[in-house]
C-alpha positions in Angstrom: -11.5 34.6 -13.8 -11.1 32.3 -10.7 -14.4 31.7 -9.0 -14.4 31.5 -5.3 -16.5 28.8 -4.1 -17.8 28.8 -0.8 -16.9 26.6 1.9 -19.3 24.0 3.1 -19.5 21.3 5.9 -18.2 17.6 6.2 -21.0 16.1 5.7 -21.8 17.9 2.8 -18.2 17.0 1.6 -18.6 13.4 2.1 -21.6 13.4 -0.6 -19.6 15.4 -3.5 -19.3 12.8 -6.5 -15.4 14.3 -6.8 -14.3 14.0 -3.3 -12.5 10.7 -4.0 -10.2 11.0 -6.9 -9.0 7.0 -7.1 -10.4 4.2 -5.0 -9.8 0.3 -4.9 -12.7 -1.8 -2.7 -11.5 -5.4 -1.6 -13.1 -7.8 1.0 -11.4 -6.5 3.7 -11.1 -2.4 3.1 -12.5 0.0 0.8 -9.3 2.1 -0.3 -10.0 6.1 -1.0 -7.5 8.6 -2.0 -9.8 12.0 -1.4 -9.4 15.6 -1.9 -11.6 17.6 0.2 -12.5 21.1 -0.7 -12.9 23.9 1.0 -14.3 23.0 4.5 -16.1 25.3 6.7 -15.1 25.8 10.5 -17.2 23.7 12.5 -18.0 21.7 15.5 -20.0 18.6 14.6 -21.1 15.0 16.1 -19.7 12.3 14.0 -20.3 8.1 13.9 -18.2 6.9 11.4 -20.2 3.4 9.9 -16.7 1.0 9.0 -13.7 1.8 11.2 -11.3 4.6 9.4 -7.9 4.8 9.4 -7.0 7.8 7.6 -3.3 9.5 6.8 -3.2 13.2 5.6 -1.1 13.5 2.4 -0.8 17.8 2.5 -0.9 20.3 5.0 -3.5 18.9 8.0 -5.9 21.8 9.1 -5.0 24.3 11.4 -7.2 23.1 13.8 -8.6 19.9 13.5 -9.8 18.0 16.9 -11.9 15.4 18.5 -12.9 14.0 21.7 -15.4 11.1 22.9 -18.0 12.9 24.7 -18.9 9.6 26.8 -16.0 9.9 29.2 -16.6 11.5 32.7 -13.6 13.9 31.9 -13.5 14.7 28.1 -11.2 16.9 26.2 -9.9 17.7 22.8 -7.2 16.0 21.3 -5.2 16.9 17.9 -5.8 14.7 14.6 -2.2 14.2 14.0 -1.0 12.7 10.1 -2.2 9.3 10.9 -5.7 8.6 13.0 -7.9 6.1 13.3 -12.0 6.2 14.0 -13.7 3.4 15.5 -16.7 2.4 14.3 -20.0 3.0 15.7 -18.2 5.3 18.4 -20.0 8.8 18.2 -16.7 11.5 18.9 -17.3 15.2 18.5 -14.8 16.6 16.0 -13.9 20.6 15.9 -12.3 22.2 12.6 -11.0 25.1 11.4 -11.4 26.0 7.1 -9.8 24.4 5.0 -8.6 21.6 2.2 -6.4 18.5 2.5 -6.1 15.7 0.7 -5.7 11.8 2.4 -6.1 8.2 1.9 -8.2 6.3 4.4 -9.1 2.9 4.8 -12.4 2.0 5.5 -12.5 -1.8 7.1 -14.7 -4.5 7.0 -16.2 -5.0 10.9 -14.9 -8.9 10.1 -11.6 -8.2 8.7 -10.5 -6.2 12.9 -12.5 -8.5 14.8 -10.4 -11.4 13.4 -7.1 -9.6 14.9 -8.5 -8.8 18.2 -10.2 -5.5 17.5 -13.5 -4.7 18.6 -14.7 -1.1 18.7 -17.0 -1.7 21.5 -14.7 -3.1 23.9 -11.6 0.2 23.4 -11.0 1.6 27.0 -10.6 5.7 27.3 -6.5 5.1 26.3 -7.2 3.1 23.6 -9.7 5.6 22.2 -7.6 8.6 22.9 -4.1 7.0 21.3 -6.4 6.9 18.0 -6.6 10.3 17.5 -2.3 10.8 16.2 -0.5 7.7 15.8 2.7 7.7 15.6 3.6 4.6 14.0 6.4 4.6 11.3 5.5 0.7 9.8 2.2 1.6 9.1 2.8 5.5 7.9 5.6 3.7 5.4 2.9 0.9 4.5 -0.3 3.6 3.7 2.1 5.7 1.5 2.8 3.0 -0.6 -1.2 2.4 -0.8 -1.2 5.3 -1.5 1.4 5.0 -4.6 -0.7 2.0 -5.7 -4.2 3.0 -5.4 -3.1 6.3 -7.7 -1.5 4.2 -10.2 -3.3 0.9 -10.8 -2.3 -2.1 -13.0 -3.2 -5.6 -13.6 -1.5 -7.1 -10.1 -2.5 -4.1 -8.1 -5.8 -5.8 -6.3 -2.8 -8.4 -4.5 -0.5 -5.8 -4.0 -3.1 -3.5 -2.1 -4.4 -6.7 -0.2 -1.0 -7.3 1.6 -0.5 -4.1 2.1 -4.2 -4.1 3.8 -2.7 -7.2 5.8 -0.2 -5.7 6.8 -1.4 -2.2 7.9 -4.7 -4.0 9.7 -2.1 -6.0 11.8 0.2 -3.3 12.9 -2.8 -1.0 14.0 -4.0 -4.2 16.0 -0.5 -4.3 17.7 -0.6 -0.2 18.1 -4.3 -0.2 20.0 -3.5 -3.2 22.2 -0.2 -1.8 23.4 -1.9 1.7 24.1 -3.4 0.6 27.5 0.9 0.8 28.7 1.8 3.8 26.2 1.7 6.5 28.7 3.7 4.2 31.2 7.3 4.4 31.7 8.7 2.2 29.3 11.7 0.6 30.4 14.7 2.1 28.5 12.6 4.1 26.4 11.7 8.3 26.2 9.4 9.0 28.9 5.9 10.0 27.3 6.5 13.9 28.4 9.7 13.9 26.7 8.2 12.1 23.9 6.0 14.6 23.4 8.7 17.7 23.5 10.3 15.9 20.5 7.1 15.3 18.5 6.1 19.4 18.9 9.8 20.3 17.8 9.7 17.8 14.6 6.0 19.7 13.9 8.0 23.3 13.9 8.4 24.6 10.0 11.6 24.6 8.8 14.7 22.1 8.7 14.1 19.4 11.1 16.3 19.3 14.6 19.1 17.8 14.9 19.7 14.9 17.2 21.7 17.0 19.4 19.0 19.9 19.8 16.3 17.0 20.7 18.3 15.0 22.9 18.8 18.8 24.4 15.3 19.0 24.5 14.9 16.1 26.9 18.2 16.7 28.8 19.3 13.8 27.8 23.1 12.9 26.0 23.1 12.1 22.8 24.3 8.7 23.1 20.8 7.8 25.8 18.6 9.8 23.7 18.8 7.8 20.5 19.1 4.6 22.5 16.2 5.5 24.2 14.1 6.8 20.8 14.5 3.8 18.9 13.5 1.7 21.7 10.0 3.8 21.8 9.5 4.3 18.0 11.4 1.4 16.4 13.9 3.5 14.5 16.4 6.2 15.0 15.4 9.7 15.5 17.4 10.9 12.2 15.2 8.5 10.1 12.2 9.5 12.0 13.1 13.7 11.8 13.6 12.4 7.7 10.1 11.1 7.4 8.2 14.5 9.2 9.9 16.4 6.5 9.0 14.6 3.8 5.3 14.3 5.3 5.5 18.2 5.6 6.9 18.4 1.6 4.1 16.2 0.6 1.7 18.6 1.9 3.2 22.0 0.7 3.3 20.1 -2.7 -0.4 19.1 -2.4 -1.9 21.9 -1.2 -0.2 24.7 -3.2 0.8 25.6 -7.0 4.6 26.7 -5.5 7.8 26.2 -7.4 9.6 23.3 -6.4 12.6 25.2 -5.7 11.0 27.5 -3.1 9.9 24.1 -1.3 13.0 22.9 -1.1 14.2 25.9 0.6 12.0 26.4 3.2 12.4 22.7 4.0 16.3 23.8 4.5 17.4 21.2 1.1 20.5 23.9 -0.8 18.9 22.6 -4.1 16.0 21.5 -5.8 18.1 18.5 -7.1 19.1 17.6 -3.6 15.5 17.5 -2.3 14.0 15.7 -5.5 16.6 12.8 -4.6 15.4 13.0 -1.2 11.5 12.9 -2.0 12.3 10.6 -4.6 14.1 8.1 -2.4 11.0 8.1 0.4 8.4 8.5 -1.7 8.7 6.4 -4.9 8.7 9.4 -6.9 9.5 12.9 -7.8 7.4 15.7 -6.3 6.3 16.8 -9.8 5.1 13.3 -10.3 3.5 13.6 -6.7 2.0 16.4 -7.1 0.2 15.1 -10.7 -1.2 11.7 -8.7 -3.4 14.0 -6.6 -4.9 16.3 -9.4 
């Protein structure tokens, strides 16, 4: 018989002895893969202590949001896949119930201050731009982490330290470059068509193609996928390629379902095709996935 446990808060989440399955500390980050149960909805203050960057790995919450009360205009914001939280910066946070499981890094005050990030000093952009990044170098870069961290050998520590390197860097160049983000960028999307694409790419289901999002922002195709890969860094088929596969790491996370019914409803014709697929992106086959976060 399956007993139903009942759900409880955040905070009481973040003191279970299980809520981090595998974790690596360093210098400069302390490295958690986490599976949170059951969470109650809730609307709570939160100050995190060590600035987190955190990446879901299954299904996000149906509603999961935050804001910075201290702004003269506050509102709510979505926690997309990949966030980051700012040390010592109270943000009120509003959830719906729930499990996920994610990695987060928790930095060393030293290791952000060195590349030009100090909590204190983020302006109301920089703040807000935290709460979904969309930043394919350091999505790629925490997956692998990810990888690492659940399967650990002798060379693992250096491994995990670039990668820390690496990921710290980028998410210095992501927060600077915020203050001009919702500018027009010069031969890039505008931010409103921007966000059109994002909202179609987080619809179930096979992803667009890039002639139903250059549709999207009336755009040709030709101009469209100029313009995308000058805003993201990479084409909008590559970029489409790694929502899904974020969406099939979180139907495989968060639920016992066949494989093959996965693959379906991401639109793969076989479960051979997708394993190839989730394979090729993710280091390894969703059965092997799914056992790294149990």
């Amino acid at each position: 018989m399956t007993i139903k446990t009942k759900p409880i808060s955040v905070k009481q989440a973040q003191t279970q002895a299980n809520l981090v399955i595998h974790a690596v500390e360093l210098p400069s980050a302390k490295v958690e893969l986490c599976a949170f149960p059951e969470l109650q909805a809730e609307t709570i203050v939160v100050t995190e202590q060590h600035s987190v960057l955190s990446l879901g790995l299954s299904r996000l919450l149906e509603q999961a949001e935050g804001r910075y009360t201290s702004f003269k205009a506050p509102r709510f914001r979505r926690f997309g896949t990949l966030n980051f939280r700012p040390a010592d910066i109270p943000f009120e946070v509003r959830v719906s119930q729930g499990k996920y499981h994610t990695i987060r890094c928790r930095f060393n005050t030293k290791t952000l201050h060195d590349l030009g990030i100090t909590t204190s000093e983020l302006d109301e952009a920089q703040l807000e731009a935290c709460f979904d990044i969309h930043a394919p170098r350091i999505e790629d870069a925490m997956m692998r982490l990810a990888d690492e961290v659940a399967n650990q050998s002798s060379d693992s520590a250096t491994l995990i330290g670039a990668l820390l390197t690496t990921i710290a860097v980028d998410l210095s160049r992501y927060i600077h470059d915020a203050k001009h983000r919702e500018l027009p960028h010069r031969g890039g999307l505008a931010p409103r068509h921007l966000r059109l694409v994002f909202a179609r790419l987080d619809q179930l289901g096979a992803p667009p193609s890039v002639a139903e999002m250059a549709a999207l922002c009336g755009l040709s195709r030709y101009h469209f996928m100029r313009a995308f890969k000058e805003s993201i860094g990479e084409s909008p088929s590559n970029y489409a390629q790694k929502i899904l596969m974020a969406r099939a790491r979180a139907l495989i996370a968060s639920s016992e379902r066949p494989l093959g019914e996965i693959a379906q409803e991401l639109g793969y014709t076989s479960n051979t095709a997708f394993s190839a697929a989730f394979r090729r992106h993710c280091g390894r086959s969703p059965r092997a996935w799914r056992a790294c976060l149990r």
